[in-house]
N, CA, C and O atoms as a MOPAC input file, in Angstrom:
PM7 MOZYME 1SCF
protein

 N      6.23900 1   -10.59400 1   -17.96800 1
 C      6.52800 1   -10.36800 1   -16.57200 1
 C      7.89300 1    -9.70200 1   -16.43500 1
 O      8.82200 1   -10.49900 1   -16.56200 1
 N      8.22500 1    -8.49800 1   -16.22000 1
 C      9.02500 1    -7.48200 1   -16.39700 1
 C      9.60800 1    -8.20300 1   -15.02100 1
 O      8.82200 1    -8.53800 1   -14.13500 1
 N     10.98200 1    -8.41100 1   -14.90200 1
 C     11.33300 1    -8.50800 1   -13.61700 1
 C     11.96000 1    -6.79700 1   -13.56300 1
 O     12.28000 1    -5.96300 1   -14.41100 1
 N     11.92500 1    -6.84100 1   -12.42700 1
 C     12.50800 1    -5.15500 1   -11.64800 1
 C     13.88100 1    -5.62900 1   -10.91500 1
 O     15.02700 1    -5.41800 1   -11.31000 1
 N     13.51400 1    -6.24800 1    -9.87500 1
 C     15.30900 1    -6.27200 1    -9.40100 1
 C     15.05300 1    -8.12400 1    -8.63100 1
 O     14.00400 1    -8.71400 1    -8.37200 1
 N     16.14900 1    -8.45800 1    -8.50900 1
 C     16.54800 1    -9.86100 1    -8.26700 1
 C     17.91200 1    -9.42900 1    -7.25800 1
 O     18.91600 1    -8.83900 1    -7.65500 1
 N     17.63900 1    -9.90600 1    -5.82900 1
 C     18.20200 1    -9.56100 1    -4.32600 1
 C     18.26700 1   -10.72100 1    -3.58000 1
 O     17.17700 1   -11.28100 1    -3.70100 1
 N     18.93500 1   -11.30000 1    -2.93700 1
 C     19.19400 1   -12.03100 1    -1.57000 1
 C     18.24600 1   -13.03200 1    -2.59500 1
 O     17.21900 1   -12.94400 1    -1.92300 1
 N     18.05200 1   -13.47000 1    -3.16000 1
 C     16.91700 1   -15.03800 1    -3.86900 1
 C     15.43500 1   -14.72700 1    -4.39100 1
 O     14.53800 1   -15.47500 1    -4.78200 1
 N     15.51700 1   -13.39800 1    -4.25200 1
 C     14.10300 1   -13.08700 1    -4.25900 1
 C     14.08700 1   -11.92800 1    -5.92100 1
 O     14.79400 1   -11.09400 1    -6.48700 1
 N     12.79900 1   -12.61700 1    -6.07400 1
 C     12.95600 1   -12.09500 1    -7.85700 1
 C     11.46600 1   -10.73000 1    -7.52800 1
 O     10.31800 1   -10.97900 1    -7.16100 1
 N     11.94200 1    -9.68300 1    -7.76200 1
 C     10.72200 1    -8.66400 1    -8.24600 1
 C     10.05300 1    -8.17600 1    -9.32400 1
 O     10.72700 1    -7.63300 1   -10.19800 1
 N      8.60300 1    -8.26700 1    -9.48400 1
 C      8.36300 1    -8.30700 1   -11.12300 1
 C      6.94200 1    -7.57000 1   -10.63200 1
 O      6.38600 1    -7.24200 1    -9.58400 1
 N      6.67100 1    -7.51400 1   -12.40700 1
 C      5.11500 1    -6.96100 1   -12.35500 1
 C      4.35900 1    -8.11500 1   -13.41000 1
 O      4.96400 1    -8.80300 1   -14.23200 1
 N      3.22400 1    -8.12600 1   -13.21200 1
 C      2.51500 1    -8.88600 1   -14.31900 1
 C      2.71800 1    -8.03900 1   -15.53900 1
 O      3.16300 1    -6.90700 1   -15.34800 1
 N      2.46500 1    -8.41100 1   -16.73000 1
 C      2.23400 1    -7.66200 1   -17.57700 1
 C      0.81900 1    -6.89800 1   -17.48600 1
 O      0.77900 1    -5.67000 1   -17.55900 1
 N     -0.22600 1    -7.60300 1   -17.33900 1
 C     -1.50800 1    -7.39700 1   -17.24800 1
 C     -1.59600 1    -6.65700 1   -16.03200 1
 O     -2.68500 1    -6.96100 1   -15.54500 1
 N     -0.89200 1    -5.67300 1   -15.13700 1
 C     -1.04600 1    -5.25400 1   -13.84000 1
 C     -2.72900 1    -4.07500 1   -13.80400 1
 O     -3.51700 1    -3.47100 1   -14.53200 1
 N     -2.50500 1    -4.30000 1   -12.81500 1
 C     -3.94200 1    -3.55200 1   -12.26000 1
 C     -3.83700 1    -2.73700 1   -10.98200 1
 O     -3.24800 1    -3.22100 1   -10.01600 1
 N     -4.43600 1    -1.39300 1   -10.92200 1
 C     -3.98900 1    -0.54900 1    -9.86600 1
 C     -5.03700 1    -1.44000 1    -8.71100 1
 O     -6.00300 1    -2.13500 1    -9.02800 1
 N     -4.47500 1    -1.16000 1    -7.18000 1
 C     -3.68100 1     0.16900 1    -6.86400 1
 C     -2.12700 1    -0.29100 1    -7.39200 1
 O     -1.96900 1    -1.48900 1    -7.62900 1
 N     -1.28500 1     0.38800 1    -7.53000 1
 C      0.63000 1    -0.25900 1    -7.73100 1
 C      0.94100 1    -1.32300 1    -6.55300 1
 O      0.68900 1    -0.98700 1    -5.39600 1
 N      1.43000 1    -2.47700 1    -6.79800 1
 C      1.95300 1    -3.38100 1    -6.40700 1
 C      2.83900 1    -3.84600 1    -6.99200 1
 O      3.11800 1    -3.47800 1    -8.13300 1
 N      3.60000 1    -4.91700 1    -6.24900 1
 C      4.92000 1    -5.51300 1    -6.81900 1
 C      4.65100 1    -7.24100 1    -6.34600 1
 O      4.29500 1    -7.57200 1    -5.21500 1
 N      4.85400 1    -7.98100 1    -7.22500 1
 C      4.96800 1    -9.42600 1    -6.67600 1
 C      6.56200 1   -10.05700 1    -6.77600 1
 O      7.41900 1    -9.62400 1    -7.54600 1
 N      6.75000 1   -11.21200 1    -5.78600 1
 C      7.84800 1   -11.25800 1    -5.32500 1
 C      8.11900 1   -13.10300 1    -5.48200 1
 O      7.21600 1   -13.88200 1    -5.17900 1
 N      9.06100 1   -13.43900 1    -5.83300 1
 C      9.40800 1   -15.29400 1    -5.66800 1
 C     10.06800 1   -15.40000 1    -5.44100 1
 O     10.93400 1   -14.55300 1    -5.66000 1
 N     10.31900 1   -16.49600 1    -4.79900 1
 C     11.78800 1   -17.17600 1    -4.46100 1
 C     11.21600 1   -18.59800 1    -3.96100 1
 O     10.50600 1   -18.94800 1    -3.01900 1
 N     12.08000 1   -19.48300 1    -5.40700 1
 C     11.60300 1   -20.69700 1    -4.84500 1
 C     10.02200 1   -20.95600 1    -5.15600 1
 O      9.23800 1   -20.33900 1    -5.87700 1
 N      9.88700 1   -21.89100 1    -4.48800 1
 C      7.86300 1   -21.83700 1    -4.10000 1
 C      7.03700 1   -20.89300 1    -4.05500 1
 O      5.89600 1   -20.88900 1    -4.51700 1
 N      7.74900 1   -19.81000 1    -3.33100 1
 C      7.06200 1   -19.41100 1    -2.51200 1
 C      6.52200 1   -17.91600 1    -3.73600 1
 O      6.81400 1   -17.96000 1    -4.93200 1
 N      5.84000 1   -16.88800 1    -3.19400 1
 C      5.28700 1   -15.70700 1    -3.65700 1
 C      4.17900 1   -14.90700 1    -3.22000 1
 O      3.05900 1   -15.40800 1    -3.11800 1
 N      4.39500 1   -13.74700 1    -2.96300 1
 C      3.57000 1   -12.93200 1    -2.66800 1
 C      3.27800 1   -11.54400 1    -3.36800 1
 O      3.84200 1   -11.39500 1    -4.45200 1
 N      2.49900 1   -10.52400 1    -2.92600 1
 C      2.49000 1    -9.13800 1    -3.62700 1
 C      2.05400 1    -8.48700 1    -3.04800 1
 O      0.95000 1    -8.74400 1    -2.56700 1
 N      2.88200 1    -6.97200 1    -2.72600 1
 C      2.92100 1    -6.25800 1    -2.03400 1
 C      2.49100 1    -4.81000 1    -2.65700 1
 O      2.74200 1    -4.48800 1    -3.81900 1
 N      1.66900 1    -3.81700 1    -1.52400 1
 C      1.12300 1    -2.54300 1    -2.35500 1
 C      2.59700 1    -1.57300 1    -1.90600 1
 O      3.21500 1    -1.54400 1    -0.84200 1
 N      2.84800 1    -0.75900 1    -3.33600 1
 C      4.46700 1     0.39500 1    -3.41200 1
 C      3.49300 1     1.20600 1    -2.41700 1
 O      4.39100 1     1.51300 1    -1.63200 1
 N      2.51600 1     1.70000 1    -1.93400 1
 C      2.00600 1     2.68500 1    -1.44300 1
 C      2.29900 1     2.99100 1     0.18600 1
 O      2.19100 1     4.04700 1     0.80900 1
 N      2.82900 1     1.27600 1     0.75300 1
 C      3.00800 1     1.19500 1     1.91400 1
 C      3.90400 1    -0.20900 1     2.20600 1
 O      4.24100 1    -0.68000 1     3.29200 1
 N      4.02100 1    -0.43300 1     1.58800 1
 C      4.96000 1    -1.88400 1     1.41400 1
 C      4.23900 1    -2.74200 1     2.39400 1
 O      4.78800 1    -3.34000 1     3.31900 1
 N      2.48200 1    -2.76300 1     2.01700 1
 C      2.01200 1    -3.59700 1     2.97200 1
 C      1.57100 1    -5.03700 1     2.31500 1
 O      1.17300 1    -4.89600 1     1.15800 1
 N      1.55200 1    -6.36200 1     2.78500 1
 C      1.44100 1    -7.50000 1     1.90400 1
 C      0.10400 1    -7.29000 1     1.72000 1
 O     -0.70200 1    -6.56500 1     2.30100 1
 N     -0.00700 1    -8.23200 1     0.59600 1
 C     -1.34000 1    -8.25600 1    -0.25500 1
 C     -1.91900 1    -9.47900 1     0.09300 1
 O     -3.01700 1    -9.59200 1     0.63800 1
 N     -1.07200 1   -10.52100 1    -0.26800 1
 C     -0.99900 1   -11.78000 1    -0.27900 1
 C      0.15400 1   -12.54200 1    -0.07700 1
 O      1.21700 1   -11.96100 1    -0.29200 1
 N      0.20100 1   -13.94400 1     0.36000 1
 C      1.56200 1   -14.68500 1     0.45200 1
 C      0.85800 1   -16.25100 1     0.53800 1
 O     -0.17800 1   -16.69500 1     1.03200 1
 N      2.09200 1   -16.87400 1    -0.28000 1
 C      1.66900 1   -18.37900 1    -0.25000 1
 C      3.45600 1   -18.70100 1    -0.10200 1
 O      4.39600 1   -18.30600 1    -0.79200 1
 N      3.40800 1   -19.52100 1     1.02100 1
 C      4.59400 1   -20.39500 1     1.22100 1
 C      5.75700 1   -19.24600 1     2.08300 1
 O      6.63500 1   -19.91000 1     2.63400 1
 N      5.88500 1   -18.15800 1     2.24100 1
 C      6.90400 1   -17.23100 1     2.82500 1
 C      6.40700 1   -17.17500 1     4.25000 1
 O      5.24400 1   -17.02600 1     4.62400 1
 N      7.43000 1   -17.31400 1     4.93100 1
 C      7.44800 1   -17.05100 1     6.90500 1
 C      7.62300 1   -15.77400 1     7.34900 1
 O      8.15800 1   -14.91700 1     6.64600 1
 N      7.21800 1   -15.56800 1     8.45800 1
 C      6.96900 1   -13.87300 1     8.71700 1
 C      8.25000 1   -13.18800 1     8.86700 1
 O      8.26700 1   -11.95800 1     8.81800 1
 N      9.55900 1   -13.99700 1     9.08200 1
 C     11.09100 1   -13.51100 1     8.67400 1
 C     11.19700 1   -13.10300 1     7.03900 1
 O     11.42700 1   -12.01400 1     6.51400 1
 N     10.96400 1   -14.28600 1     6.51800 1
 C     10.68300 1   -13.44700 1     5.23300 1
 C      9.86000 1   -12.53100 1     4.11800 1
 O     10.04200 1   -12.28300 1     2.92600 1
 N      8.87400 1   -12.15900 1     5.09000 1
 C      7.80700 1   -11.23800 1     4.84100 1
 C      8.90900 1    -9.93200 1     5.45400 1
 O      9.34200 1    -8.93100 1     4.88400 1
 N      9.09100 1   -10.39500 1     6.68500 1
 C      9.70800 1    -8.81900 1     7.35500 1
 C     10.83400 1    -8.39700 1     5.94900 1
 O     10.89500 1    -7.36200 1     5.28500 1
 N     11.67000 1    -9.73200 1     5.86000 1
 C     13.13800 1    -9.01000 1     4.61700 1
 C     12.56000 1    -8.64400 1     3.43700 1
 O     12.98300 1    -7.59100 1     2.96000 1
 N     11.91700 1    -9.08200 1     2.98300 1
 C     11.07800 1    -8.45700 1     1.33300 1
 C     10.34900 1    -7.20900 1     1.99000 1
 O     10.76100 1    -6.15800 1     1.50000 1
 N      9.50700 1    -7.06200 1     2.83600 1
 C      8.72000 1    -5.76300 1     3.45400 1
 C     10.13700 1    -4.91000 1     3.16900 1
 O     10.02600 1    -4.08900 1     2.25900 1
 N     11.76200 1    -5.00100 1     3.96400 1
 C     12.51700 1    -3.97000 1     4.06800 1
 C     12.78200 1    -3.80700 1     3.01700 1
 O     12.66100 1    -2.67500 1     2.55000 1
 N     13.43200 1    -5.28800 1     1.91400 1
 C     14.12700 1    -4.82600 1     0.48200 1
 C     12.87800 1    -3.82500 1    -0.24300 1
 O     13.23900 1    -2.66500 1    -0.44300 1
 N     11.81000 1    -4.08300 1    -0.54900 1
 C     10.55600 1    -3.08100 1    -0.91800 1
 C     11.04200 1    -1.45200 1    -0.23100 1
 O     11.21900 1    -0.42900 1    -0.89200 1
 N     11.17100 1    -1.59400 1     1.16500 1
 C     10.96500 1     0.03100 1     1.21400 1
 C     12.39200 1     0.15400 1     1.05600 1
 O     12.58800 1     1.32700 1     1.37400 1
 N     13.43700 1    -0.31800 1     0.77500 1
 C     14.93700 1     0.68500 1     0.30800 1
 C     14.42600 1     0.86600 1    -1.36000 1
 O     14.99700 1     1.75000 1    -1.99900 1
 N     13.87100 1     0.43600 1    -1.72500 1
 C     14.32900 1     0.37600 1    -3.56800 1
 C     12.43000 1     1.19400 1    -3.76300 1
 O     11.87000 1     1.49300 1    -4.81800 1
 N     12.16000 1     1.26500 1    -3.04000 1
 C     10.27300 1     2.16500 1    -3.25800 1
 C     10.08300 1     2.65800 1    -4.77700 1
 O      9.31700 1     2.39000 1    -5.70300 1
 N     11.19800 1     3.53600 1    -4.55200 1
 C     11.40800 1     4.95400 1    -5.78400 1
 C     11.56300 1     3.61800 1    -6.95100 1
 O     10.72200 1     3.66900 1    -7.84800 1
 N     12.20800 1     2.84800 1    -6.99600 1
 C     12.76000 1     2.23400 1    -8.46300 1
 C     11.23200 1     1.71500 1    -8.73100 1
 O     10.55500 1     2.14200 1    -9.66700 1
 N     10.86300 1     0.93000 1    -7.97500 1
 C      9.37900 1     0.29700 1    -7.98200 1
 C      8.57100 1     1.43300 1    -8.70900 1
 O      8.19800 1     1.49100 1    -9.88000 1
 N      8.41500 1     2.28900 1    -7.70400 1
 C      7.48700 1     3.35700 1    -8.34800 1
 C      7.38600 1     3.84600 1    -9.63400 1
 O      6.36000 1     3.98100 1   -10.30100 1
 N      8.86900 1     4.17700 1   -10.02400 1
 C      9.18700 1     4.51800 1   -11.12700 1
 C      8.52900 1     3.75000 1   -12.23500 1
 O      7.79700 1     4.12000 1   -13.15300 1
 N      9.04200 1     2.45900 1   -11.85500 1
 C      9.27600 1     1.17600 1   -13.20900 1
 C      7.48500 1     0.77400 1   -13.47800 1
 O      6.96900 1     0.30600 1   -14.49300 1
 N      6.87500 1     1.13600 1   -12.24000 1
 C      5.33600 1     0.77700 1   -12.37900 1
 C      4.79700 1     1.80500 1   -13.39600 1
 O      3.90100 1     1.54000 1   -14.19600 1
 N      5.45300 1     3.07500 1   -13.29500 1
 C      4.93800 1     4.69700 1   -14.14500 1
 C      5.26100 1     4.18000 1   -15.34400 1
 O      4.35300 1     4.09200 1   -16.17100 1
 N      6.63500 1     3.71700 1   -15.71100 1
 C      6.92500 1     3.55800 1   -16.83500 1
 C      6.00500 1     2.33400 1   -17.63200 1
 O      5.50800 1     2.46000 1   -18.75100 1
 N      5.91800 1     1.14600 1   -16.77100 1
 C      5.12200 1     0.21300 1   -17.50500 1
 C      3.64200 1     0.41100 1   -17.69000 1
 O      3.28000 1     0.18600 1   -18.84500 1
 N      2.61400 1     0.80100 1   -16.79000 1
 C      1.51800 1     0.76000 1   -16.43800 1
 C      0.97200 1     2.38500 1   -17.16900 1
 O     -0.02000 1     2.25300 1   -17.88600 1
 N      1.49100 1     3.77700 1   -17.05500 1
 C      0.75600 1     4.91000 1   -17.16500 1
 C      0.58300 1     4.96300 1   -18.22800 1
 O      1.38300 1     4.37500 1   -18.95500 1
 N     -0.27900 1     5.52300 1   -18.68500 1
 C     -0.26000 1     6.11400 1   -19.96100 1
 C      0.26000 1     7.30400 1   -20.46300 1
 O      0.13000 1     7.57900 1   -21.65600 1

């Protein structure tokens, strides 16, 4: 589980085993969800409140490009 970046409590990673379309999953604490890089729209969420859906939705779209990137690098062939 590659973490990508670690912000405000919240850890960003990929599975190793990832599967398109590109997504990013997210923890802090309990809680976790995963979001598609294509639109920074949630996928899923267990335990996060819609304040903290909105702040992970924003940290996702400032850092997009790194996401994107780090998914090319791990995932493409």
């Amino acid at each position: 589980m590659p973490t990508i970046l670690r912000t405000r409590g919240y850890r960003f990673f990929f599975y190793i085993n990832g599967h398109h379309p590109p997504h990013i999953h997210v923890e802090k604490e309990r809680s976790t969800a995963k979001f598609l890089l294509k639109n920074a729209e949630l996928g899923k969420s267990k335990r996060f409140n819609a304040s903290e859906i909105s702040e992970i939705r924003k940290i996702i779209l400032e850092n997009i490009e790194l996401f994107k990137t780090q998914w090319d690098e791990h995932f493409t062939n």
